[in-house]
Structures are given as structure tokens and as C-alpha cells.
N, C-alpha and C positions, 0 to 999 in steps of 0.2 A: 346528640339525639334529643329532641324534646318528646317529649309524650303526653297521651292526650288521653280522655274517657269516654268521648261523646260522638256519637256522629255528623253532630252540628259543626263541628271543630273546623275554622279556618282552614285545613292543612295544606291547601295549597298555596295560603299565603306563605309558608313558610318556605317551601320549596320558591318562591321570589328572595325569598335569601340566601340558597343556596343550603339550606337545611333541610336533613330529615325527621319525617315525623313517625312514630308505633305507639297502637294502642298499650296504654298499658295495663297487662292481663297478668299481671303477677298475683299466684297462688301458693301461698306461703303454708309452712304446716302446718304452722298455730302463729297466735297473735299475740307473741308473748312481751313485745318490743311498747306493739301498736296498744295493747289492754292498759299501759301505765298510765297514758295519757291523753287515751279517749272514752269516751262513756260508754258502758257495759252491752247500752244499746243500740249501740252505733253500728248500720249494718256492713255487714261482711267485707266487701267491695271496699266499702271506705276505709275499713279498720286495714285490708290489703294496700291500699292507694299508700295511707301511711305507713306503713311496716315499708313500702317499698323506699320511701323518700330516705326513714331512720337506718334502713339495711345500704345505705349509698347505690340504690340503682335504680335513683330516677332523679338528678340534681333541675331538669327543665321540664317546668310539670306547666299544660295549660287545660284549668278546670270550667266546668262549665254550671252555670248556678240552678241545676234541674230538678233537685229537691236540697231539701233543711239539710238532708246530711251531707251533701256536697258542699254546702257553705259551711259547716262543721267543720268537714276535711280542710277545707283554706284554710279557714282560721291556724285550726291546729299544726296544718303545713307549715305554713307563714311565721308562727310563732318557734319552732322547732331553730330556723334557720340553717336548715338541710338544705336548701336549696337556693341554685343561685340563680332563676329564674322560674317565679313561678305567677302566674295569671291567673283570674277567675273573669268570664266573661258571660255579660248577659245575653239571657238568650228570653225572645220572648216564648208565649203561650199560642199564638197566632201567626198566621203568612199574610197580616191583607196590606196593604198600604205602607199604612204608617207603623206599621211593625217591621216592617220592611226598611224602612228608611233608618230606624233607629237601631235594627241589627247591622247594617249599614256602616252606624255611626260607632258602632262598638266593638266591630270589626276593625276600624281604622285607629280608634283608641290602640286595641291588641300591635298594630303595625308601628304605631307611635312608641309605643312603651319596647316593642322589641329593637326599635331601632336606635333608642337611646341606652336598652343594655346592652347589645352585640356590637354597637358601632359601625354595623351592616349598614349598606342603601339600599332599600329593596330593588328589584327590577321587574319590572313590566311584562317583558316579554318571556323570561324565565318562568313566569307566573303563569302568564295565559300558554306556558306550550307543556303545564306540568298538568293541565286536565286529562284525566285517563279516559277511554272509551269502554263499552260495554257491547262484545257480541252480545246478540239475542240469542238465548237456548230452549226450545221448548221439550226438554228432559222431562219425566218424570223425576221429583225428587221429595227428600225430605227436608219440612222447613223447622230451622232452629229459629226458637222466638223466645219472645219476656227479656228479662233484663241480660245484659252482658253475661258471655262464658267466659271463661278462661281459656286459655290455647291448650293448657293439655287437655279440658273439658274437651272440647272442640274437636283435637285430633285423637280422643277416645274415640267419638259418634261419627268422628270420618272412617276410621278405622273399622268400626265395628256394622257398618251399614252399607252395603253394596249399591244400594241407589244413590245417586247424586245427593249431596245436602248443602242447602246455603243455610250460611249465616245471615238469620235473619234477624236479631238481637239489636239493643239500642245502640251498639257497636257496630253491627253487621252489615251487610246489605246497601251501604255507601255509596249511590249514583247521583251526582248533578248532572242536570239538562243545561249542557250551556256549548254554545260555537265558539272555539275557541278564537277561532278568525275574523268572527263578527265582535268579539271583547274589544282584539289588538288596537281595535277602532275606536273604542270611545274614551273619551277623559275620567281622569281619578274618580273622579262623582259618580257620574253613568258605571265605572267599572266594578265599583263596589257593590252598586246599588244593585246590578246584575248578578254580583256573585252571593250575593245574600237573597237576592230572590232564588238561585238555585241552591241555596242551600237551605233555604225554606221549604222548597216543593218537593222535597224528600219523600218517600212514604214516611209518616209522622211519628214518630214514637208516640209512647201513650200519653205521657205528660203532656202533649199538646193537646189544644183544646179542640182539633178537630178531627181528633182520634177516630172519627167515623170514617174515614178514608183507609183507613188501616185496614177495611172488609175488602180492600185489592187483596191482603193475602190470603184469604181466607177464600174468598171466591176462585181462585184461580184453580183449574182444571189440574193441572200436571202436579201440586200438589197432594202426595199419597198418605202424609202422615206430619203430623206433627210433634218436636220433642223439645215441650215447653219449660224453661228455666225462670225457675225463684230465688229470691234471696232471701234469707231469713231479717224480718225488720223493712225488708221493703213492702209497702203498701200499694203501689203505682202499679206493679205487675201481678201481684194475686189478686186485686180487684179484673182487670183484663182477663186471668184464669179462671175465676167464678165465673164471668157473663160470657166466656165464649164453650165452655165445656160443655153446658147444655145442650148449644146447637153445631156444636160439628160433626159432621159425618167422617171425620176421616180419623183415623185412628190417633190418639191423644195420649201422650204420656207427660206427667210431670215431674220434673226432677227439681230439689229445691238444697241447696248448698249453703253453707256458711260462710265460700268461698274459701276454705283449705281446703287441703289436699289429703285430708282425713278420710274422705269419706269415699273414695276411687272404686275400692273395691265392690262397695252398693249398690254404686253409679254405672260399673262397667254389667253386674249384673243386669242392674234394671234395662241398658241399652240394647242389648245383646239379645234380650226376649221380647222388644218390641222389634227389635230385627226380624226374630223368628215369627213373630203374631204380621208384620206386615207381609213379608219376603219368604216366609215357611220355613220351617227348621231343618230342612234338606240339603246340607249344603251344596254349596255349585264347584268349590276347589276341585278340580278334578283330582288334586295328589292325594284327598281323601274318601277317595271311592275305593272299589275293590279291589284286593293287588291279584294280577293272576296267580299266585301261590294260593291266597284262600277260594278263588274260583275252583280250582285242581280240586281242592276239599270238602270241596261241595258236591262235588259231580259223584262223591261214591254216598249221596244221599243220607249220611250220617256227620253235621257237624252241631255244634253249638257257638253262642253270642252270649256278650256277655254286657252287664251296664254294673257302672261304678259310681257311686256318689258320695261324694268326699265332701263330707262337711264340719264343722268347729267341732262336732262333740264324737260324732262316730262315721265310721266307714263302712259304705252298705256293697255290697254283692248281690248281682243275680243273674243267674244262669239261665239260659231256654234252649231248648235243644229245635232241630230241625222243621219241627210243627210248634214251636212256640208257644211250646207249656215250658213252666218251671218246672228245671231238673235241681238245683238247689240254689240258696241262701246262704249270706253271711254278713252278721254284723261282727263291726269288732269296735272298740275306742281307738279317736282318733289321736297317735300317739306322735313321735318324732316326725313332724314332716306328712305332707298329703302321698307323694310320690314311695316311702314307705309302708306306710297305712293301708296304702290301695292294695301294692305289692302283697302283702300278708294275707288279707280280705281275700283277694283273689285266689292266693295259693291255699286258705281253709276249704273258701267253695269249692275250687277244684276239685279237693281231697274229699271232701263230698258228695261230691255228684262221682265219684270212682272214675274220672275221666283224666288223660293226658290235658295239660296246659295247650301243648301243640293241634287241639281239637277245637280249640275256637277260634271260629275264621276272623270277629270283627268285636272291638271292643267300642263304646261310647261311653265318656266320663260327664257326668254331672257335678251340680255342687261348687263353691267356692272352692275345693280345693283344684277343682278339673286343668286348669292352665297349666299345671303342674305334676301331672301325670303322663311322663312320656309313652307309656305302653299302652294310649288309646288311641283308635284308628280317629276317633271326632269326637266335639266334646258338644254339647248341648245345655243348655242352662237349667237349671232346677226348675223354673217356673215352667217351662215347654216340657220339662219331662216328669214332674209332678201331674199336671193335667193329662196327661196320655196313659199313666197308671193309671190314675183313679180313674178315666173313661175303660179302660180295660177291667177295672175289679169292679164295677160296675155303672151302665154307659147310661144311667140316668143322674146322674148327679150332674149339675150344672156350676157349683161354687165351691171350689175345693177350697181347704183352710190348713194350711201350712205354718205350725211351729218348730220353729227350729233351734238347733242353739243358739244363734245371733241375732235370728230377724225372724219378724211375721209375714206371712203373706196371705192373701186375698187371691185367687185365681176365678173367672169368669171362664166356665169352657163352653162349646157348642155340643151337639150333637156328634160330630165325630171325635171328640176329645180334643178338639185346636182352641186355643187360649182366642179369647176374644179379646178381654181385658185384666189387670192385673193394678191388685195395689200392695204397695211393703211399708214396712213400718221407718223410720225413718234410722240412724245409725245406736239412738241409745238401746241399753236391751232391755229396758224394761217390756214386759211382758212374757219375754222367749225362757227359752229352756235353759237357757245360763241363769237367767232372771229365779227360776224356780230352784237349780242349784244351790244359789248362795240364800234364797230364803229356809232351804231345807237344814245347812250346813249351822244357819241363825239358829235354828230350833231345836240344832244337835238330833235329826234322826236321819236316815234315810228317802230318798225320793219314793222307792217304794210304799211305805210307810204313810209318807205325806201325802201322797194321792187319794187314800182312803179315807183317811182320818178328818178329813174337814169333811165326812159326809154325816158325820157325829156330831155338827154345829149346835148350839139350842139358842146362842147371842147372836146380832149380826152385827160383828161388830164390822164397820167400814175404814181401809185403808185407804188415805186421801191423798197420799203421794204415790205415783209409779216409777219416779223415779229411783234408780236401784238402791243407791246410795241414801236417799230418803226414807223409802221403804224399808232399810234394814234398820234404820234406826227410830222409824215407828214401830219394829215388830219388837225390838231390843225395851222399847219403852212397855209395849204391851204387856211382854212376860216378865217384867219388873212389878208392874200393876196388880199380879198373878191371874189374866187374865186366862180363859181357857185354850190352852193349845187347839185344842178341834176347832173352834170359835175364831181365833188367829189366822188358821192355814184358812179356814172357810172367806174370810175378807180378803187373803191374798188370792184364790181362788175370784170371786166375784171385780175383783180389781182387774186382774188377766184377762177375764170373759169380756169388759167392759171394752177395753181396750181394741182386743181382738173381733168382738163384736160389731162394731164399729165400722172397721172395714168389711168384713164379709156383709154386713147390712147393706153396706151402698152399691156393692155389686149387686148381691143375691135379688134386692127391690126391683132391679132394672130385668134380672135371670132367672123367672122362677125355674125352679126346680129341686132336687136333691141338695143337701149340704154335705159334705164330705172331712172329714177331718183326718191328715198325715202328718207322719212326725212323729220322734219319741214321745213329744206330750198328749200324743194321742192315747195312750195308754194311763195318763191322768184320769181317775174317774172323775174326781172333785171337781177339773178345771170343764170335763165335759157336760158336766152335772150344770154348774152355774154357765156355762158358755150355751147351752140347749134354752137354758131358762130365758138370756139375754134375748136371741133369734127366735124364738116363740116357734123352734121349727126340732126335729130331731136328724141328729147327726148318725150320718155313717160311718160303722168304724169297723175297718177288719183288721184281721190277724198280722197282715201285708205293710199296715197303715206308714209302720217306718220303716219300711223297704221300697216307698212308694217314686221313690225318686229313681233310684237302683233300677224299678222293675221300666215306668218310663224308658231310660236308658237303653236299657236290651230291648225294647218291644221295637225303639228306630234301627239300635243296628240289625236287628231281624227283618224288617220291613227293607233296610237298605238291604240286604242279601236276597233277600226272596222277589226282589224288581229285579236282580240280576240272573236269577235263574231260568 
């Protein structure tokens, strides 16, 4: 098997040798192999390329010279001696001419060189009959763009999105215009020189210099959304993300990886509620519609729903009866397992609302722990059901702001409570509600405690790292210093708002409206104090604020019952 990175990649020459060719999309956990012997800032992708050569599953590697770090990656391939055929081949900047001829001629280098390692003859006509064709579809779909996914990447957002999606990626989207019948015809010269003109006229990645063609994918009608992939260290495709973000009309998400497989769980969040902001959070499975048993339950006009949201720090409940008022709540911590957690959560509310378990017709689970709660009829993502409480507790806020235990979020709603747009913090926790845990645990008091207490600042002093691990050992310096505790929390406080601020700013500029803040650390005075000051706007905060997720939940399987009544 050789493997390759590029979509320029010969690969049909190698089927004239009777070989196969796959991308190679290896997503490793961590880089623990590839970190000895490549540089710190060497992006993601390459740092993968090599973990894969040093882990023995890729001995036929052919690269392509399309940025510094791919010549990097040679180098360092080359030198490993992992492999027992490996290429780097030029690839120009240009399709005109003479770039043409000399892609050509480097093509034929590549044939040269594999025919004096394989001892293979190439053949002709095994070549010209391995061109694939391309029906035409004109689907509605979603386009995968920016740099390379990985294939679990890939088959997450197949997975998770009901409309068609092409890979549209520097990997993806792979069509040469060429007859195969009219090649059979020409000599060595003419045949190269045709296959490298078709594999110039590609739609162009961005590295080429006439990256302005690339507006075929942008223009095109059937395209419903876009779910645009970065690499941490790549430059070539967040520049492409800046200049196209401002003008697209169609719905935009970015996902940006380090190319392990760390970050899944983020990732599957994030896709999952641009599903819902494209395609609506309704789903279509019919096996998760109403079962006739809770129809029966419905018909004596007295049942209740319930939403569940399972997340890293605690487990939310909430109850609505028949007219879809709260009948009760429950938080509990999130303790062994989500599928537990819920269980308990749910059996308090019950017991509170004095109702039978067997009175709720439909459950909806939220939250990262939701894939893992069997006892809900649908599950719904937090950012889709964040947004639909806070339109419910009230329908003028436009930018709901989500702290959580793990992650931040930024929510954009409309008018009826549906997500427009949405941004998350990336996988460190600096800023979230773990993040305030372990500063509280630094300063030996209570989160209670710590919320108030930085409202008593008189220094300001500034915390310049957010990173967690940074941060604890700025605050550790601090109170060595004998700085003032109140003064301390105040700068971890103003550090959070910064952060958090940040994101709600680049929504909220494009949404006026209300701000909204849910989540345990909505009950922070300090963080809200300094996070109002950042946005120059004041926030809304109810009683609800951490049950806001929960309440989301029950309001769709309400609305699911009440269309079937």
C-alpha cells in the first residue's frame, strides 16, 4: 500500500503498477513517538504523518512539497529510515504552461524512481483504464473544506448530519477531467503532459496561486452549510477562514484540531448542533417519536416530560407537567457514570414533584453525558437546548453565555429561541467551572465563598496566564508574595470575563440584544461583576440559570407530545 497526503498525488500512476494507493489519515491519541524528534511546532498532520511511519503503518509514503512542514516531514521521514519507499514531489504554484510541463516532468521522475525500487514495469493501459468517473448530483449538501480530516473526523460529520456531505478538504473532492480513450492514443510525452494538466485543473487548494477559482465552492446553490477544518500551526487555511467568514451566507462552523483524537468528544458536540442550527433539532428517526403506550397517557389529559442534562460537574432535572409549567427540579453532582447520575437526578425529582416515574411519557437528555443515558426517548445537544431555555425564561435575550464545567459557550439565538450561531472554547479548561474549582481549592476556601470575595478587590492585580496549570502557579506565587486574597480571586475573575468575553462580543456585535448568562457559574457574583464590565452590557440571571439546559430539554419533549396531540 503506498500512501499519500495530497490531492495532486499521481495515484493513478501507481495503479499502472498494479498498486494501491489511501490517503493517509492516521489520528493518533497523542504525539508521544512523533514529539522526540520533531519540533514542538510542527503542525498536527505532520507530527501524525510521522508517528504513523515510527508506529510501522505506512513503510510507502509519497509527499508532496505544499508547505515548509511537509518538507520538514521528509526530511525527518527520510532520516528515521522507517521506510522503505518514500518520495517528496514537486508540485507547482500555478496550472499554465510551463508549470505544466515541468509537473510533467516530475511526475515522470516519481515513475522513474518507483520503477527502479519495485522493479515493476509500469503499464499504459492499466493506467489509462484506472480513471474513475464522477456522476453528477445536484443534492443539497454540506461542504467539508480547509485542510485535511481525518476519516474518524469525516465519519463523525457523516454520521451526525442527515444531508449529503462531501469532502471537500485538501484531500477531498479528487476529480480529473481526462478521456480515458483519447490518452490510450498519445505517446509517453503527450500522456503525462495530459495527466498533469488534469491534475492541475483540479478545484485548487489554497496553496495555489489561483486560489480565486476556489469561489466554484462557495458559489454553488446546493451548498447548505459549511464545516470548516483547521489545524493548529497551519497558516494556509485560517487565512482562507478569515477572508471567507465575513461573506458567506450559509451557515459556518469552525472546527480546529491538533489532529488527535483528544478532542472527539468537543468535536462530536460542536457537529451535532450545527446539525440542529441547519436541519432543526426535530429529529426525523421515526423510532424516536411517540411510542403508543405514552399516546394511551396522554389521552387521560394528565401527563408530564421531563429533560436531563448530564454534564462533567452535575446532573440537572426538570419536570413540566401537561401545560408546560415546572412541576419540579433537581440538581445533584455528577458522580459514578452519566447513566447513573441521571438515574438518581431523576428518581429525586420524581419524589418531588409526588408523581409516579410511569407518568412521564417522554424523556430528552442533554449535556455530554446524554449518549449515555439509556432511559431517554432523544437526546439533544446543550447548545440547542441551552438556547430554547433561556428564550423560554425570557424571549428577549439574543446571546446566551454558557459556563460550564469543561467548556465555554457563546450561543447566538433568534427570536423564537433557535441557535443561529454558536462559538466554544477550544478543549483546555481554562476559564470554565473546573478552572474555578481548582483556583478555589489553591486558595483553600470554598467556591461559595470565592464568588463573593473578589468583590472586596482594592489592587488590580492582573493574571497573565489562563492556562490552568499556569494560573495555579501564578496564584501559588501570589499568596507567597502575601498578596490580598480578595485582590487574587478579583484578577482570576477579570482573567475569566476576558476570555469569556471574547466570544460573547463577536456574536453579541453582529445580535443586538439581551445577554444572558447559564450555568453554575452563573451564580458567581465576582465572575459576573467583571464579565458585565468586559461587554459594557448587563446580564441576565435567573434562579433557573443552572438548570437551563435541563429546562431546554423538557420544553422539546413537550413540544414533541403536544404536535402529537
Amino acid at each position: 500500500m503506498i500512501y499519500y497526503v495530497c490531492k495532486y498525488t499521481p495515484i493513478e500512476l501507481f495503479e499502472g503498477f498494479g498498486e494501491t494507493c489511501a490517503v493517509l489519515e492516521e489520528m493518533p491519541e497523542n504525539f508521544e513517538e512523533s514529539d522526540q524528534i520533531a519540533h514542538a511546532n510542527l503542525c498536527g498532520f505532520g507530527k501524525s504523518v510521522i508517528q504513523a511511519v515510527l508506529e510501522g503503518k505506512a513503510d510507502e509514503l509519497v509527499l508532496v512539497n505544499c508547505c515548509d512542514s511537509m518538507r520538514r516531514v521528509y526530511d525527518i521521514v527520510k532520516n528515521t529510515k522507517k521506510c522503505k519507499f518514500i518520495y517528496m514531489l514537486d508540485l507547482p504554484h500555478d496550472d499554465n504552461e510551463c508549470e505544466k510541463e515541468k509537473f510533467a516532468r516530475a511526475i515522470c521522475g516519481l515513475k522513474d524512481a518507483y520503477e527502479k525500487y519495485s522493479g515493476k514495469t509500469f503499464d499504459k493501459t492499466r493506467f489509462t483504464n484506472s480513471f474513475a468517473t464522477f456522476p453528477a448530483k445536484n443534492n443539497p449538501y454540506i461542504g467539508v473544506m480547509g485542510v485535511r480530516v481525518s476519516g474518524v473526523l469525516e465519519e463523525m460529520i457523516q454520521e451526525n448530519i442527515q444531508m449529503d456531505v462531501k469532502n471537500l478538504t485538501c484531500t477531498g473532492g479528487r476529480k480529473l477531467s481526462v478521456l480515458p480513450d483519447e490518452m490510450k492514443k498519445l505517446d509517453e510525452n503527450e500522456l503525462f503532459l495530459a495527466y498533469a494538466d488534469a491534475l492541475l485543473g483540479q478545484l485548487p487548494c489554497f496553496r495555489m496561486n489561483q486560489s480565486s477559482r476556489r469561489n466554484e465552492l462557495y458559489l454553488d446553490p446546493n451548498l447548505k452549510g459549511i464545516i470548516y477544518h483547521t489545524i493548529k500551526f497551519c497558516d494556509y487555511y485560517g487565512f482562507e477562514y478569515a477572508s471567507i467568514k465575513k461573506n458567506m451566507k450559509v451557515p459556518l462552523l469552525k472546527i480546529e484540531t491538533d489532529f488527535t483524537s483528544q478532542s472527539a468528544g468537543q468535536l462530536l458536540t460542536r457537529i451535532q448542533a450545527f446539525s440542529e442550527t441547519i436541519e432543526g433539532s426535530e429529529d426525523m428517526d421515526a423510532a424516536k417519536g411517540i411510542s403508543e403506550e405514552a399516546k394511551e397517557k396522554m389521552k387521560s389529559g394528565v401527563y408530564y416530560v421531563a429533560g436531563i442534562d448530564s454534564g462533567s460537574t452535575s446532573t440537572d432535572v426538570v419536570i413540566l407537567d401537561q401545560d408546560g409549567k415546572i412541576k419540579s427540579t433537581m440538581i445533584i453532582p455528577t458522580g459514578g457514570g452519566a447513566m447513573m447520575s441521571a438515574e438518581k437526578s431523576l428518581e429525586k425529582a420524581v419524589e418531588k414533584a409526588e408523581i409516579n416515574k410511569d407518568d412521564i411519557v417522554r424523556i430528552v437528555t442533554t449535556g455530554y453525558g446524554r449518549a449515555y443515558i439509556d432511559s431517554g426517548d432523544d437526546s439533544i445537544t446543550e447548545i440547542t437546548c441551552h438556547a430554547k431555555g433561556a428564550h423560554y425564561l425570557n424571549p428577549n435575550v439574543r446571546t446566551v453565555i454558557d459556563i460550564g464545567g469543561q467548556d465555554i459557550k457563546a450561543i447566538s439565538i433568534d427570536e423564537n429561541g433557535a441557535v443561529t450561531n454558536f462559538l466554544m472554547n477550544d478543549k483546555c479548561a481554562a476559564g470554565t467551572g473546573r478552572f474555578l474549582e481548582m483556583m478555589a481549592r489553591t486558595l483553600g476556601m470554598p467556591l461559595e465563598e470565592m464568588s463573593t470575595k473578589g468583590l472586596e478587590w482594592k489592587e488590580n492585580i492582573v493574571i497573565s496566564s489562563m492556562c490552568t496549570v499556569f494560573a495555579e502557579s501564578e496564584v501559588v506565587s501570589l499568596v507567597a508574595q502575601n498578596k490580598n486574597v480578595a485582590d487574587i480571586i478579583h484578577g482570576l475573575n477579570v482573567s475569566v470575563a476576558s476570555k469569556v468575553g471574547a466570544l460573547a462580543a463577536r456574536l453579541g456585535k453582529k445580535n443586538p440584544g439581551e445577554y444572558m448568562m447559564t450555568g453554575g457559574v452563573a451564580k458567581n457574583k465576582g465572575i459576573i461583576q467583571a464579565l458585565e464590565e468586559k461587554l459594557g452590557a448587563k446580564l441576565y440571571i435567573c434562579d433557573e440559570a443552572q438548570l437551563c439546559g435541563a429546562l431546554g430539554a423538557a420544553l422539546f419533549a413537550y413540544k414533541k407530545c403536544k404536535n402529537e396531540e
